[in-house]
N, C-alpha and C positions, 0 to 999 in steps of 0.2 A: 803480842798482838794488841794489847788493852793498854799500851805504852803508846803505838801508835794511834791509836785511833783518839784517843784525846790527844794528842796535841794536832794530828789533822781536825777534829774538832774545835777546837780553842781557836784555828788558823782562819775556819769559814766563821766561826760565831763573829769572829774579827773582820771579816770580809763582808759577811753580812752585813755588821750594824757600821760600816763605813760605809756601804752602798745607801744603808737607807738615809745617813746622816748627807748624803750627799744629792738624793730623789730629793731629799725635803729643805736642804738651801735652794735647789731650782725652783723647785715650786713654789720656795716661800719670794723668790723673784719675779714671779706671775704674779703671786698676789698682793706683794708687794707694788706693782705696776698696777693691777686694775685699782688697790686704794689710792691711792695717788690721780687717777681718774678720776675717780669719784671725787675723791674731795673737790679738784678744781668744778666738779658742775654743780656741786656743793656750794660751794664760792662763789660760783656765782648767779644762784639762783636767789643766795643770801641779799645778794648787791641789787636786786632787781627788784627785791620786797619783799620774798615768801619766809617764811620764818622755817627754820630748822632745827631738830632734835639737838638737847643738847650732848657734845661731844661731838659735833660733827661739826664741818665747814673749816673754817681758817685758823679757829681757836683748838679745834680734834687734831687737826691734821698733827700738829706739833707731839700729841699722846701717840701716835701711828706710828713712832718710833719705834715703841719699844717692840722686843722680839717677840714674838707669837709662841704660842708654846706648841705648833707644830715643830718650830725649830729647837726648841730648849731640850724637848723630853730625849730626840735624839743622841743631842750633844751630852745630856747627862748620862743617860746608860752609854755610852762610849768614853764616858770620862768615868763610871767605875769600873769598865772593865777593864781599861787601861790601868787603873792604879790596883786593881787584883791580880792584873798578872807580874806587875813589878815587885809588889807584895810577897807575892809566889816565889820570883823570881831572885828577888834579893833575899829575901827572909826566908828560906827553906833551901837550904844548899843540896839537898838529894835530888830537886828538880832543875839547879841551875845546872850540876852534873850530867845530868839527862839532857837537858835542852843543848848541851856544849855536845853532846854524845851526837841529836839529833844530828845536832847543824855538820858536826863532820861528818856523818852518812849520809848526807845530801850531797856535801861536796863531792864527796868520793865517789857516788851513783854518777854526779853531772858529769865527771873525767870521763865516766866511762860510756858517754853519750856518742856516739854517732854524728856529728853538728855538719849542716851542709859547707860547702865552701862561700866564699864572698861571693863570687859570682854565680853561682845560685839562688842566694838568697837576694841578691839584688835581682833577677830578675824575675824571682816571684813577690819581692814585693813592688814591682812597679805592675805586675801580671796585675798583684789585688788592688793598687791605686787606679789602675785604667779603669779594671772591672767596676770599683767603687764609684767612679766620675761618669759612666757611662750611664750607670744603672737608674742615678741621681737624676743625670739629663732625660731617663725614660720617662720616670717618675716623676719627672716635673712637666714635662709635655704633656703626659696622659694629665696630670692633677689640670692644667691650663684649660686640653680638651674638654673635660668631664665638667666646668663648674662653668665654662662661656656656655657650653652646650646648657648646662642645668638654667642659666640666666636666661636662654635663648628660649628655653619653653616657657620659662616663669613670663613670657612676656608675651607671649602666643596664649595661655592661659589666661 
């Protein structure tokens, strides 16, 4: 039982810090985008006469390259835990045994699966593509309604 459950461990610790490595390249593309805003009103507040901090404006922008360390600290715990488990994996041959044991009792679970036919599975997934597109269209209407509506009092106010 203490066989499996570390490597189902090892499998989320891994799934975890790929999801978080991947929340924070998106968001560092938001902020990415707002700096890049800034800067140009940066630029051109510069061009108009007002003095600005230095490190900012058309000479900063060029330093707003480098990566943020929202994004670094990610990619580095994901880059040791990638080289511990190879470590593990190459360098300790009782767990590459193991791991080879894992993967054929995966396979052999999955034979013994149940698996719908093609035509089933094509028509539930078009069932959750309609479901998906429909839901989107609700959700977009109401969002439409809800913010002309919210404009509609800010101006009655």
């Amino acid at each position: 039982m203490k066989k499996k459950f570390g490597a189902i461990a090892i499998f989320f610790a891994v799934a975890v810090l790929l999801s978080v490595f991947t929340v924070s390249a998106f968001a560092a593309d938001v902020t990415t985008a707002a700096t890049t805003t800034g800067a140009a009103t940066t630029t051109t507040q510069a061009s108009a006469g007002t003095t600005t901090a230095p490190g900012t404006g058309a000479a900063g922008s060029a330093a707003g390259s480098v990566m943020p360390i929202s994004q670094i600290i990610p990619l580095i715990i994901l880059a040791v835990v990638i080289i511990v488990l190879v470590v593990i994996f190459f360098g300790l041959p009782k767990y590459r045994e193991k791991t080879f044991k894992l993967f054929r009792s995966v396979k052999s679970e999955a034979k013994k699966v149940s698996w719908y036919s093609w035509k089933n599975t094509r028509k539930g997934t078009l069932v959750v593509i309609v479901s998906v597109v429909a839901l989107a269209i609700v959700i977009g209407l109401l969002d439409y309604l809800f913010s002309t509506g919210i404009v509609a009092l800010t101006k009655i106010f």
